[in-house]
C-alpha angles and dihedrals in degrees: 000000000000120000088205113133115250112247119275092210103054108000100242120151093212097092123141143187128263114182098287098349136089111222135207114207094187099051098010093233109159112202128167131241089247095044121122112285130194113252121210094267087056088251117125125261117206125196139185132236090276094051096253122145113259123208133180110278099023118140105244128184123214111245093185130049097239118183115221113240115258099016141070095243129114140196109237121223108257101024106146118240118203132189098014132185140215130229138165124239134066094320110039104184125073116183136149110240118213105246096002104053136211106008131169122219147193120230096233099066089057144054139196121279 
């Protein structure tokens, strides 16, 4: 038996893995590892590239250089992140970056510090 996670959008069990992503054959919803899930009490549960449990105001570091869209700026790997928050949606991380401003950000691309 398979420990893969069922699929948040339609509930099927016939999910499969696809290099980093989780994939529904039924509804053809792609999720990651790292992505928001739904805890017991219904609330959402985010978690890092490493699979530890975010909250708002934790301290994160950048494990990726991501350039920042329109602009010729990057985030470096290993830039510091302090008093995040956490928002649902696409991008699950806002946070004020020191030099660069108000970013958001996706789970996967950070882990606890």
């Amino acid at each position: 038996m398979s420990s893969l996670p069922i699929c948040p959008e339609c509930g099927s069990k016939f999910t499969y893995e696809d290099r980093r992503l989780f994939v529904c054959p039924e509804c053809a919803h792609e999720w990651s590892p790292g992505a928001a899930v739904e805890s017991s009490e219904g609330e959402k549960v985010f978690k890092d590239a490493n699979g530890n449990v975010l909250q708002d105001g934790d301290s994160v570091t950048v494990i990726k250089d991501l350039k920042i869209k329109g602009t010729s700026q990057v985030v470096k790997v290993g830039m510091k992140i302090r008093n995040i928050r956490l928002v649902d949606g696409d991008h699950d991380i806002d946070c004020k970056i020191d030099g660069i401003g108000a970013m958001k950000l996706k789970s996967e691309f950070v882990k606890k510090v």
